[in-house]
C-alpha positions as CSV (number, residue, x, y, z in Angstrom):
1,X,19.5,-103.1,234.2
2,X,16.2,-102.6,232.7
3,X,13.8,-100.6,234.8
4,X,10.1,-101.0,235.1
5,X,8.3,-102.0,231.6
6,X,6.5,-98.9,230.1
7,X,3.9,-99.3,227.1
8,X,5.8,-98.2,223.7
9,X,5.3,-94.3,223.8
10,X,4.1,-93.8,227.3
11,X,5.5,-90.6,229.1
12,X,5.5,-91.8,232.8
13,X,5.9,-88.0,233.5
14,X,2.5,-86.8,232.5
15,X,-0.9,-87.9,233.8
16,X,-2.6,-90.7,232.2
17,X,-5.9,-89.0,230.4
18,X,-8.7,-91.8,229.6
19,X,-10.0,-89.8,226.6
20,X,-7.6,-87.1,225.6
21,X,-10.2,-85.7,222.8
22,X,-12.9,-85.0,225.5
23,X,-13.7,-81.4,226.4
24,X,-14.2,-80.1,229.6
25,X,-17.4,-78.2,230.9
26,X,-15.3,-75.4,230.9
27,X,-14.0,-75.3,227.4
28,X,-17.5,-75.4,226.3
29,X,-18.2,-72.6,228.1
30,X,-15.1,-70.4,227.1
31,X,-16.0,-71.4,223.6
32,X,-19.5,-70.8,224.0
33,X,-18.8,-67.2,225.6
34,X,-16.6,-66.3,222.4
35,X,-18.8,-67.4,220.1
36,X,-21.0,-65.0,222.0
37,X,-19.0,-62.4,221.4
38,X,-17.6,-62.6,218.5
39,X,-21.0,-63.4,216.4
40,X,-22.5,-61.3,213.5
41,X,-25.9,-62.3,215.1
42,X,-27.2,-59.8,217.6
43,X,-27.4,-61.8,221.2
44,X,-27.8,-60.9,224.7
45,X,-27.7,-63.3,227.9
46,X,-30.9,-63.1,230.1
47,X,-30.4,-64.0,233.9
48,X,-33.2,-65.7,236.0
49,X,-34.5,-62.5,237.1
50,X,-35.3,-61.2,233.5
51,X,-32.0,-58.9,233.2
52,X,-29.5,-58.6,230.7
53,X,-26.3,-60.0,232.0
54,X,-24.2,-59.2,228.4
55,X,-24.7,-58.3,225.0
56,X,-23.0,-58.7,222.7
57,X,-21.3,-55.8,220.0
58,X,-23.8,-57.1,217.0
59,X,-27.2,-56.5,219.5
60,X,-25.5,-53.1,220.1
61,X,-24.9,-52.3,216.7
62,X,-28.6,-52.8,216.1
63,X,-29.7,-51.0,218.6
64,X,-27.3,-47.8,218.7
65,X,-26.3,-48.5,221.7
66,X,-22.8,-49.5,223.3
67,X,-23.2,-53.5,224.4
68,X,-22.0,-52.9,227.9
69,X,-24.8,-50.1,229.0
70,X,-27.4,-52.8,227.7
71,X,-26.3,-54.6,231.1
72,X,-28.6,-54.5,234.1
73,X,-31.3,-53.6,231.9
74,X,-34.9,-55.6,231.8
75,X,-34.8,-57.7,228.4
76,X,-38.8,-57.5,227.6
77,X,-38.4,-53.5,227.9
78,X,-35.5,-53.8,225.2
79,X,-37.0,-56.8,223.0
80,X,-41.1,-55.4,223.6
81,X,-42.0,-58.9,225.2
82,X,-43.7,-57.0,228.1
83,X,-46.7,-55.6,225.3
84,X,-49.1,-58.5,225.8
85,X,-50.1,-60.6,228.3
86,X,-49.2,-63.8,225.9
87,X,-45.9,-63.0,225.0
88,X,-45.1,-61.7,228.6
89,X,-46.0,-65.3,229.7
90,X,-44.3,-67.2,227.5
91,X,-41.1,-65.2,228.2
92,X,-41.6,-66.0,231.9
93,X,-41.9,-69.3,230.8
94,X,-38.3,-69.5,229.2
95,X,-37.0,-68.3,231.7
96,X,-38.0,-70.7,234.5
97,X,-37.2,-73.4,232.0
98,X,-41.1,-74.5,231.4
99,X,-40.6,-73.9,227.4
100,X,-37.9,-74.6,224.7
101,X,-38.8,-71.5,223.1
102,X,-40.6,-68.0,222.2
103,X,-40.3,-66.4,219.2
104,X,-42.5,-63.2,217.7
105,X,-42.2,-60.4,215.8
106,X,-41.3,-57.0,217.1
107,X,-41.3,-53.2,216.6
108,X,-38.3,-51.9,217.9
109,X,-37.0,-48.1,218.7
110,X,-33.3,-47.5,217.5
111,X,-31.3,-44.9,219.8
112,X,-31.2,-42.4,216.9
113,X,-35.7,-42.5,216.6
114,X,-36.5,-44.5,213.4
115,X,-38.1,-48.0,214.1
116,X,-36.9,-51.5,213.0
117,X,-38.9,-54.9,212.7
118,X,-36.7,-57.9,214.5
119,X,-37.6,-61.2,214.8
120,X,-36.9,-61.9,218.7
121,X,-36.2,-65.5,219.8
122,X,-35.1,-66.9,223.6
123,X,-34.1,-69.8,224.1
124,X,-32.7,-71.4,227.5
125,X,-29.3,-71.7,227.7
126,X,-26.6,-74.6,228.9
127,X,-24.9,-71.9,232.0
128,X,-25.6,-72.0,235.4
129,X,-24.6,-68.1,235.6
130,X,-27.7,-67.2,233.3
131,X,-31.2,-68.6,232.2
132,X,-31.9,-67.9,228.7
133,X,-29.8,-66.6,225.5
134,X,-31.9,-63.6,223.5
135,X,-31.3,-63.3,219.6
136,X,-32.8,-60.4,217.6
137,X,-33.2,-60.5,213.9
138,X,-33.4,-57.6,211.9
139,X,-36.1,-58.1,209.2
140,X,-37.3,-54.3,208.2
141,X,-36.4,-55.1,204.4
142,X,-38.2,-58.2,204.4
143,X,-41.0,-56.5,206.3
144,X,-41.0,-53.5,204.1
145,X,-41.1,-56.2,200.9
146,X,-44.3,-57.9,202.2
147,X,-46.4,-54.4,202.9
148,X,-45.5,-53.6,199.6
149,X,-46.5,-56.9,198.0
150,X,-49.5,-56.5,200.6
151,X,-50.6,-53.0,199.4
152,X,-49.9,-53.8,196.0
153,X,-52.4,-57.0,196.5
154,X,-55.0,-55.0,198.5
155,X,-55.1,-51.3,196.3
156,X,-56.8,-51.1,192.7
157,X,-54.5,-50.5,190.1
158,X,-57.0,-48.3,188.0
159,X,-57.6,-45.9,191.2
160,X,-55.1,-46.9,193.5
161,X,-58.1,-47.0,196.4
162,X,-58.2,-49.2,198.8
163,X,-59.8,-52.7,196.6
164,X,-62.6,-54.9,197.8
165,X,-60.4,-57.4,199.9
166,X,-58.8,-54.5,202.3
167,X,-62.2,-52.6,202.3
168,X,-63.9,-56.4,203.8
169,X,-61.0,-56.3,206.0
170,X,-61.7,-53.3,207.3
171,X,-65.5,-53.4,207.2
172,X,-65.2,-56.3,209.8
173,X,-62.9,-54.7,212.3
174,X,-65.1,-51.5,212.3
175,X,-68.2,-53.6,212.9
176,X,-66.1,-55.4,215.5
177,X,-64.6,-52.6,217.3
178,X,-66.7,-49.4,216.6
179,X,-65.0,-46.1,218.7
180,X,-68.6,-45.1,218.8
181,X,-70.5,-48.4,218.9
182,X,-72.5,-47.1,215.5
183,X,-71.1,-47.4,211.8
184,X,-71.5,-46.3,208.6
185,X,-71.7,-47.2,204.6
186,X,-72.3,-45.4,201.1
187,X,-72.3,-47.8,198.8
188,X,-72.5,-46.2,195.4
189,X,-72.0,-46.6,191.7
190,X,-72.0,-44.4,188.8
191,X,-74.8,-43.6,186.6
192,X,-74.5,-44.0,182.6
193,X,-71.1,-45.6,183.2
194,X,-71.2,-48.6,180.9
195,X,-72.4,-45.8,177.6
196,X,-68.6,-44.5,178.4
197,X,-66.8,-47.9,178.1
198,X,-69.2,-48.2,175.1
199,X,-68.5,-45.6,173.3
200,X,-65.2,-44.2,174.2
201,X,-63.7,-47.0,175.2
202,X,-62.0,-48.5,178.1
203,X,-59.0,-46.1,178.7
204,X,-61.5,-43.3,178.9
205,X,-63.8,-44.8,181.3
206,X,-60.5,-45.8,183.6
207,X,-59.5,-42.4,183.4
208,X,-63.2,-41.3,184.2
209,X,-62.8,-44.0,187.4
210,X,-59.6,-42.2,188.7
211,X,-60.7,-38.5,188.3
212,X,-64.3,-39.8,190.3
213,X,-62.1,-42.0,193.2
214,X,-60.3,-38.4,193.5
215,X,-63.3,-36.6,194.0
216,X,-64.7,-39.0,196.5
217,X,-61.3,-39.7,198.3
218,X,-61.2,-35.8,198.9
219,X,-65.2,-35.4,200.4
220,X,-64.2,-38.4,202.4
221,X,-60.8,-36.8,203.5
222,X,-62.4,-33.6,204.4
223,X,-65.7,-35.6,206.2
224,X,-62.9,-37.1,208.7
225,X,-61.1,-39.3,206.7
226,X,-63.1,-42.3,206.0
227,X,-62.3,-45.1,203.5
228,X,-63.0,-45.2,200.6
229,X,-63.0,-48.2,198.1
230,X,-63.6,-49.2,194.7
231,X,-65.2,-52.9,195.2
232,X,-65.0,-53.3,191.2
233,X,-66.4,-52.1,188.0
234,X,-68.1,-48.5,189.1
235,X,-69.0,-49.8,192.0
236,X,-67.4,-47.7,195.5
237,X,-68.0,-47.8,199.2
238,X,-67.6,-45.3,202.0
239,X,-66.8,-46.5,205.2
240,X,-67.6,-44.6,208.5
241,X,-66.0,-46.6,211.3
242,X,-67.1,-44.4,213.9
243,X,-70.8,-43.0,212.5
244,X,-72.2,-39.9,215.2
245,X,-75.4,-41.0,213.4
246,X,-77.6,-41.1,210.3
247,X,-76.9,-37.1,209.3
248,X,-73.5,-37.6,209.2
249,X,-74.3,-40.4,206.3
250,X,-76.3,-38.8,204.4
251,X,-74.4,-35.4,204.4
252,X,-71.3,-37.1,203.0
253,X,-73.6,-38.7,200.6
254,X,-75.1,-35.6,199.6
255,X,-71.5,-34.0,199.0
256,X,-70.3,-37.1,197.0
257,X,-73.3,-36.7,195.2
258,X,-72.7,-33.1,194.4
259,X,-68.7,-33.3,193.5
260,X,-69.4,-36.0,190.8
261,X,-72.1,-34.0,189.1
262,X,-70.0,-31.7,188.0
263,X,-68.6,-32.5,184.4
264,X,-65.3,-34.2,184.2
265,X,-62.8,-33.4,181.1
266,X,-60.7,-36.2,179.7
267,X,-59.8,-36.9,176.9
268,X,-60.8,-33.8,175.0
269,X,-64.3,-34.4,176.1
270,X,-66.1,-33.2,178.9
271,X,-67.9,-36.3,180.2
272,X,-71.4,-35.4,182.8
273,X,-72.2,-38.4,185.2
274,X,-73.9,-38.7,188.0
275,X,-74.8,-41.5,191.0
276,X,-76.9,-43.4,193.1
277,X,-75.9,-44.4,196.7
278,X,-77.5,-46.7,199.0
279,X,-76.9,-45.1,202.6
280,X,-76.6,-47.4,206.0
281,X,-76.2,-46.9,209.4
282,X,-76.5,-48.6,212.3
283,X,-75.5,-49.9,215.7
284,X,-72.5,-52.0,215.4
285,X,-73.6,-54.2,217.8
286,X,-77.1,-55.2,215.8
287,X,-74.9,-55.9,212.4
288,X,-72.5,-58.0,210.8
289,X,-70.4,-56.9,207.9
290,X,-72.7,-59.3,205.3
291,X,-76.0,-57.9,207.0
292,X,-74.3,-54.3,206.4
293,X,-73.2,-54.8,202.8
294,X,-76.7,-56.9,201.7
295,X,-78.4,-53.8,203.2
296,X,-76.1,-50.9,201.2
297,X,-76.8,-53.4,198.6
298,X,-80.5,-53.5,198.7
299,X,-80.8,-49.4,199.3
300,X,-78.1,-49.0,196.2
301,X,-81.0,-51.0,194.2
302,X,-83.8,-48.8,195.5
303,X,-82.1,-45.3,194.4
304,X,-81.5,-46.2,191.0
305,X,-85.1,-47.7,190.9
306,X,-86.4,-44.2,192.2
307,X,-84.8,-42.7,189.2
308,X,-80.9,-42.3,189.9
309,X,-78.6,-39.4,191.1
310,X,-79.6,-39.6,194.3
311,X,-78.7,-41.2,197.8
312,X,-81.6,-43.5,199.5
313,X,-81.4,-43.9,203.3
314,X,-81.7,-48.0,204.0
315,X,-85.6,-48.5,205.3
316,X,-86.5,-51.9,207.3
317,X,-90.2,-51.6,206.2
318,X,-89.6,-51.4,203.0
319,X,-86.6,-54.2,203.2
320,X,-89.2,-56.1,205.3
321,X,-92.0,-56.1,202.0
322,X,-88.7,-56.7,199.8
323,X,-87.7,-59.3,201.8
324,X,-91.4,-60.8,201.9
325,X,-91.6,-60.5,198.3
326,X,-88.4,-62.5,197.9
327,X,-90.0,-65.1,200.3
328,X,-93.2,-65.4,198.5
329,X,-91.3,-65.1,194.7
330,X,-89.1,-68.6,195.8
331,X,-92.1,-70.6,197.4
332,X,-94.7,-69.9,194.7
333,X,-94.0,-73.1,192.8
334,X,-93.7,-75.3,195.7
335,X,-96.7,-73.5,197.0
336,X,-98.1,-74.9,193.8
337,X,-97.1,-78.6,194.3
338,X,-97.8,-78.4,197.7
339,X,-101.5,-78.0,197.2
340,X,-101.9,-74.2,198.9
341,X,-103.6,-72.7,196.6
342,X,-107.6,-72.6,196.7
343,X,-110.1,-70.8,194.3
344,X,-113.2,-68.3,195.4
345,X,-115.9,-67.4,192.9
346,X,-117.9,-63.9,192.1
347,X,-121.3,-63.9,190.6
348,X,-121.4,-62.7,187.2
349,X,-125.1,-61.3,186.8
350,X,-127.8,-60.6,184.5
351,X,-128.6,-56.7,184.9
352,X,-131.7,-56.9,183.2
353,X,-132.7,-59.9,185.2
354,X,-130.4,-60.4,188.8
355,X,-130.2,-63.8,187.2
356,X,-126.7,-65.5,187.6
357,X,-124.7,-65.9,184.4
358,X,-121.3,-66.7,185.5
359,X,-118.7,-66.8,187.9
360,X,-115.3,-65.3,187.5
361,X,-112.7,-67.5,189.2
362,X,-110.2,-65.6,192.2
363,X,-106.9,-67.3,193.3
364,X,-106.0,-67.5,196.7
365,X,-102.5,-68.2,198.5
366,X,-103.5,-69.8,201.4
367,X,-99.9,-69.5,202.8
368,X,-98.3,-71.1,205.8
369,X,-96.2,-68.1,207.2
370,X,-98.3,-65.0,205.4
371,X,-102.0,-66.5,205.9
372,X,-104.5,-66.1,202.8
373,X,-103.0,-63.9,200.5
374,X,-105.3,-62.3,197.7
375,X,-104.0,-62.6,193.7
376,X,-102.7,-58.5,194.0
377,X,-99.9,-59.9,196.4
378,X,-98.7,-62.8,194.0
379,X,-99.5,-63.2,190.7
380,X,-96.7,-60.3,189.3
381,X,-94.3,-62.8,191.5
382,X,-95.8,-65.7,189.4
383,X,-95.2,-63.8,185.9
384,X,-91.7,-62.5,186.8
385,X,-90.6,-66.0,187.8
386,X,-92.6,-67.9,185.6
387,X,-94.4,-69.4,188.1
388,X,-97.6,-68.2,186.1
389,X,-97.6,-71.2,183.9
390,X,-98.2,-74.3,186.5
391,X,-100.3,-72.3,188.3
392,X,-102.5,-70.7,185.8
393,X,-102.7,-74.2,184.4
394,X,-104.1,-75.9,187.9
395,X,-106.5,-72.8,188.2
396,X,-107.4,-73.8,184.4
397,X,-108.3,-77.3,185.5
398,X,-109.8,-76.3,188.6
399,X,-112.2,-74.0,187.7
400,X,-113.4,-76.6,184.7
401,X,-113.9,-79.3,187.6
402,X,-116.4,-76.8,189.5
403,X,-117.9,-75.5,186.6
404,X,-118.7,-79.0,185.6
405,X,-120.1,-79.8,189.1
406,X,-121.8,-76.7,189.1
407,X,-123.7,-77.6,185.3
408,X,-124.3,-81.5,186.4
409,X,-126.5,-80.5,190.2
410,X,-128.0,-77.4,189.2
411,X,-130.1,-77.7,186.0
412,X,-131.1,-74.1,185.4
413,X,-129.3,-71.9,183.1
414,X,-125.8,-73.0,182.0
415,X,-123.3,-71.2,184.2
416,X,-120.2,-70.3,182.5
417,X,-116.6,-69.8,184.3
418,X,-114.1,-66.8,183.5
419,X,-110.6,-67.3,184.6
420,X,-108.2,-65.2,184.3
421,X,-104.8,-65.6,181.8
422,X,-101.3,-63.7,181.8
423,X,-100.1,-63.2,178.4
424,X,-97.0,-65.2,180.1
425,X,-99.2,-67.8,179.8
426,X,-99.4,-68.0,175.8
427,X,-95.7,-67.2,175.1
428,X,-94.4,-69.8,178.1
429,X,-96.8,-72.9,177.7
430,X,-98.9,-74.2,175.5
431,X,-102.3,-72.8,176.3
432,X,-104.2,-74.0,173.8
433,X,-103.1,-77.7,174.4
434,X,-103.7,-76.9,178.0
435,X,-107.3,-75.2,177.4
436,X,-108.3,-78.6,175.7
437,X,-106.5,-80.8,178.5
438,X,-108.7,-78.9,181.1
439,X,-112.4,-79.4,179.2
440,X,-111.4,-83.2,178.5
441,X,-110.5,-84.0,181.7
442,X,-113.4,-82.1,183.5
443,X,-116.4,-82.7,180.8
444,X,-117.2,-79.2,180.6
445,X,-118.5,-77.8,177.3
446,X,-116.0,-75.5,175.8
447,X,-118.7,-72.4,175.6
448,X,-119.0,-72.2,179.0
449,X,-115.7,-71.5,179.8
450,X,-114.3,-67.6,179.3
451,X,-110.8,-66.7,179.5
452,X,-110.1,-62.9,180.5
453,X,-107.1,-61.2,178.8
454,X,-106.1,-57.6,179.7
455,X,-106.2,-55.3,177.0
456,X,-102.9,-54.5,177.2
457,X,-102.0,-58.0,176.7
458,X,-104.4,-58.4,174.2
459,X,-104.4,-55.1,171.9
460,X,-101.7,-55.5,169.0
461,X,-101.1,-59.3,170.0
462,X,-100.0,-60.8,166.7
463,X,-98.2,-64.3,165.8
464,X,-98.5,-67.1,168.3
465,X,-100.5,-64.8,170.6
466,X,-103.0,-63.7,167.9
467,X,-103.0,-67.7,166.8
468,X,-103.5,-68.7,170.2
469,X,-106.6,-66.8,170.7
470,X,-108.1,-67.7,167.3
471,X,-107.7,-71.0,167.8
472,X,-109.4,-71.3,171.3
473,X,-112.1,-69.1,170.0
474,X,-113.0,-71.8,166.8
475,X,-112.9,-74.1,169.9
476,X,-116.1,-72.5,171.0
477,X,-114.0,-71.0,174.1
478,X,-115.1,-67.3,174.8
479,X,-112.6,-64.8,175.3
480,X,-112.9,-61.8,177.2
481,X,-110.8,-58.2,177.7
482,X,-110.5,-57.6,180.6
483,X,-109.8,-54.1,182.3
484,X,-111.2,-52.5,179.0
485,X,-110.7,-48.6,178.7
486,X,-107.4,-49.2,181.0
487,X,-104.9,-50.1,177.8
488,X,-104.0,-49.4,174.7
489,X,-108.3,-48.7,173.9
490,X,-107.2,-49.2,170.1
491,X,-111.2,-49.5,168.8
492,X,-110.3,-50.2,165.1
493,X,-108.1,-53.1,166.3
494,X,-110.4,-54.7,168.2
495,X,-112.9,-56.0,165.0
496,X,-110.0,-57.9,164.3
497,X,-109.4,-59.6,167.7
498,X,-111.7,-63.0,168.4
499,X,-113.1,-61.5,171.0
500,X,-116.7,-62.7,172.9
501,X,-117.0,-60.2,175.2
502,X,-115.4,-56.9,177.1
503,X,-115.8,-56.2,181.1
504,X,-115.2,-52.3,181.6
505,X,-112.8,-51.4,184.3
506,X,-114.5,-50.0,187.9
507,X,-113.2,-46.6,187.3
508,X,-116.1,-45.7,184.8
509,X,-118.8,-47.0,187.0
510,X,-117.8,-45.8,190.3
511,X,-119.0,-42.1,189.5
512,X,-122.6,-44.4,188.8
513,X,-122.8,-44.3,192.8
514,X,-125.1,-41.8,193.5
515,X,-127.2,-39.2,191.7
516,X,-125.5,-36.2,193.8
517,X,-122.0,-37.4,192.3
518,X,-123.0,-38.3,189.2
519,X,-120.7,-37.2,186.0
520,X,-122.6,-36.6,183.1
521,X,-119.4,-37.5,180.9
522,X,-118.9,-41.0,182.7
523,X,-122.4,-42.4,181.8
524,X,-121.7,-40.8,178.0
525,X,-118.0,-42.4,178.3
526,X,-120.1,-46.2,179.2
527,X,-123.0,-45.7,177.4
528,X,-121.0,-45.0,174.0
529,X,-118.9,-47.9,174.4
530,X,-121.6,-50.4,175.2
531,X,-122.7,-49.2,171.7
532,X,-120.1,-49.5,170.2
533,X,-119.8,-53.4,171.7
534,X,-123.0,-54.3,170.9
535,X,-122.3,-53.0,167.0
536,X,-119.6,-55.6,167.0
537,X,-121.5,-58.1,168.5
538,X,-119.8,-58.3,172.1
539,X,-121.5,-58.2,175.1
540,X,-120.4,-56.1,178.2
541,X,-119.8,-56.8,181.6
542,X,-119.5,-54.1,184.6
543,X,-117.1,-54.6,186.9
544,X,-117.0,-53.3,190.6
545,X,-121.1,-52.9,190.7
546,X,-121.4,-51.4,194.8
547,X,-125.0,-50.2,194.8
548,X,-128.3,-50.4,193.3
549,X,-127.7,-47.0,191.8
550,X,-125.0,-47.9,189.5
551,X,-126.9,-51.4,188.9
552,X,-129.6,-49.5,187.2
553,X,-127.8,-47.0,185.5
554,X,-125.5,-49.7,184.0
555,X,-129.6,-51.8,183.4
556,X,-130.7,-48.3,181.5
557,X,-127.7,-48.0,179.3
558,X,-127.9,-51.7,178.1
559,X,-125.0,-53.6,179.6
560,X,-125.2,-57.1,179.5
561,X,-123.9,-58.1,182.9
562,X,-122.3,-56.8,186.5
563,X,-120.0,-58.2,188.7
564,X,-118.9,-56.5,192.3
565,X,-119.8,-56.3,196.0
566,X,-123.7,-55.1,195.2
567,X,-124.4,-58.8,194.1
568,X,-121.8,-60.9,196.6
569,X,-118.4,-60.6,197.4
570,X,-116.2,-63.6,196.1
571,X,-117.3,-66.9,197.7
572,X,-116.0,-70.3,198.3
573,X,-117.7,-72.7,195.6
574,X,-120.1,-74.4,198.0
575,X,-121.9,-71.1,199.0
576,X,-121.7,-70.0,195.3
577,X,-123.8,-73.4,194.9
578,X,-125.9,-72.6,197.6
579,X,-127.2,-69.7,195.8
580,X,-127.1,-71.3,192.4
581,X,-129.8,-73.9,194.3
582,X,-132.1,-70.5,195.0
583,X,-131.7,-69.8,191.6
584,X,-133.2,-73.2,190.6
């Protein structure tokens, strides 16, 4: 008799499993626990309260320590989680199963003393018995790979200093975190280096570079061990993190000065050089690293422009007039367009008569930050930058308009206008073109318009200068020296010059003053060079006339004219016409 009906391969004996291939929360765990143990990878498991429950014989290993005495103790005194305040809380956070994960980079202590980089990572794990698993990752070769690449990438091959990018680096964590509160710079390059590279070429001058880092490495070293950088060509800076104050500076500059003047020997030859150092130093507080280099900058300027081999302490007044020069250099042509420039006029006056001749034409800046500022403080600004030529040419046309107004309401004796021109002016621009522009445009007749030269500008001119001149001369345009006795004084060229008339420089009147003070050679010095003018059919004007004394000296000895503060000081135009209506 069949018994009960079984499925083909049923065993009635054993349980009936749903899903024979399933794995039991258990199995995981045994598996997970000898994975544990058995892995390469160093691991530990961290319990709620932040201990080490186990580690395993890889963590051990790395630590020099056997696995088992790791347990019981705290996990962030092993893995240095504790160090900041961030890393502590994210740990915490792991732990209570807020975050997935922490993972940061860690210097750790090996049993035997020597120090190891690990990458430490926790992570929560799936047990009920503990609350996160810790891996470490040994990465001191990597580590020790990138500071190599990183000190290769941040040291000068030629000196093997520190190179501009770690020196920046640097620079702002001193300013940041001063031990003092006050820091420190030399900034300094070498004198005569490029005639080195010239002529010895560029192995010699890199070996010159290396012998003078050595120097300055080793006045640095014994100064407290500052850092010292090479920021490219010759250029080197000194940083003082921690300055006691401005002494300090400038006695390390002063022994960096001394140790490169002595001669170096390379090559065979014995090669002298010397430097120039800009010195700052300063509250760290009151500065940025680009205010502290643009200063060490500046002050590296001003030594070599006070003659080299030498150290120049930074000085805000003198930055300040730098600074206001800079201002005034890259506003002069806007100044220009903007209409802020006006024009005063001196009397020019007939010594044997008081009678006004002329009028010499006096820029002013009537600027919106500076107030009015006189020519002395802007016209070198104008010539370095060029500026000279647009303004010289509105001053051109200006003064024409008012010496045109000037000739049509006041019928007496035509009054001629002198303005001045910067030898900038003929090599820039076309001054001849702009003379004519300027007497078509206002109506006034070329002969009553006088151009002053310097002498210096004017003695030995030759080619377009020389043309220039001749040409506005046969224009009927009068042209003046100005400053005479000041330049180059060369007499035998100045028959050859088109040349109307000379105004004498104040310095050989001003002894004219008084009889008590007066130098017989001065009035021998004027008197024979009005003669001389005179000979050669020039006429002569005194400048910087303060007294009726030197009037009449300067009357006695036959100049032609005076101009200074005894007649009037310079004037707007409307007073000059004021007295011009006196005159008539």
């Amino acid at each position: 008799m069949n018994g009960p009906h079984t499925a083909p391969g049923h065993d009635p004996g054993r349980p009936h499993e749903a899903n024979p291939s399933a794995l039991t929360e258990s199995d995981i765990l045994r598996d997970y626990r000898a994975a544990f143990q058995i892995a390469q990878f160093p691991m530990a498991l961290v319990g709620a309260a932040g201990q080490i429950l186990a580690a395993n014989a890889a963590l051990g290993l790395l630590l020099g320590v056997e696995p088992e005495r790791l347990a019981g103790v705290r996990a962030d005194a092993v893995a240095g989680l504790g160090l900041d305040g961030r890393t502590r809380g994210s740990y915490h956070a792991v732990l209570r199963g807020h975050s997935d994960r922490l993972r940061c980079t860690r210097r750790l202590k090996h049993a035997d003393g020597h120090s190891l980089w690990a990458e430490v990572t926790v992570l929560p794990t799936p047990t009920e018995d503990s609350a996160a698993l810790l891996t470490v990752l040994d990465i001191s070769e990597r580590r020790e790979l990138q500071e190599r690449l990183r000190h290769i990438q941040m040291h000068d091959p030629v000196t093997l200093l520190p190179n501009r990018a770690l020196f920046f680096e640097r620079l702002a964590t001193a300013v940041s975190d001063s031990a003092t509160g006050r820091i420190g710079l030399c900034f300094l390059d070498l004198d005569g280096f490029k005639a080195v590279n010239d002529t010895l070429g560029y192995r010699v001058g890199d070996e010159l570079l290396g012998a003078a880092a050595q120097r300055l490495a080793e006045c640095a070293t014994g100064a407290g061990g500052h850092l010292v950088a090479r920021l490219g060509g010759d250029e080197f800076a000194v940083l003082v993190e921690g300055s006691s104050g401005t002494k300090q500076l400038t006695d390390l500059a002063e022994t960096m000065l001394t140790a490169l003047q002595r001669p170096f020997d390379l090559a065979g030859q014995r090669l002298a050089v010397s430097a120039s150092i800009g010195v700052v130093e300063r509250e760290s507080a009151t500065t940025t690293a680009t205010g502290l280099m643009q200063a060490a900058s500046t002050t590296l300027y001003w030594a070599k422009a006070d003659g080299k081999a030498r150290w120049t302490l930074f000085d805000p007044e003198r930055n300040a007039h730098r600074m206001t020069r800079q201002s005034l250099s890259s506003t002069l042509r806007r100044g220009v367009d903007r209409g802020e420039f006006t024009l005063e006029y001196q009397p020019i006056v007939g010594l044997a008569d008081d009678i006004v001749r002329g009028a010499e034409a006096l820029v002013r800046w009537r600027h919106p930050q500076f107030g009015t500022l006189g020519p002395d403080r802007f016209i070198g600004l104008a010539e370095e930058n060029g500026a000279i030529v647009p303004l010289g040419r509105w001053v051109l046309g200006e003064a024409c308009r008012q010496a045109r107004r000037w000739q049509v309401e006041h019928p007496g004796p035509p009054l001629f206008v002198s303005v001045n021109v910067a030898v900038r002016q003929v090599w820039d621009s076309d001054l001849v073109s702009d003379v004519a522009e300027a007497l078509r445009v206002s109506g006034l007749p070329s002969g009553l318009l006088q151009l002053e030269l310097t002498e210096s500008a004017v003695m030995g001119s030759a080619g377009r200068p020389l043309q220039a001149l001749q040409a506005l001369s046969d224009m009927g345009v009068r042209i003046a020296i100005d400053d005479f006795g000041t330049g180059y004084s060369n007499l035998a060229y100045l028959s050859r010059l088109p040349v109307r008339a000379l105004k004498l420089d104040g310095m050989f009147v001003r002894g004219f003053r008084t009889a008590r003070h007066l130098n017989p050679a001065d009035e021998t010095i004027v008197s024979s060079l009005v003669q001389l003018a005179h000979k050669l059919g020039l006429t002569v004007t005194a400048e910087c006339v303060e007294g009726p004394a030197q009037a009449e000296r300067l009357r006695r000895i036959g100049c032609d004219t005076g101009q200074g503060w005894h007649y009037a000081r310079p004037m707007p135009p409307d007073h000059l016409a004021t007295l011009l209506a006196g005159r008539d």
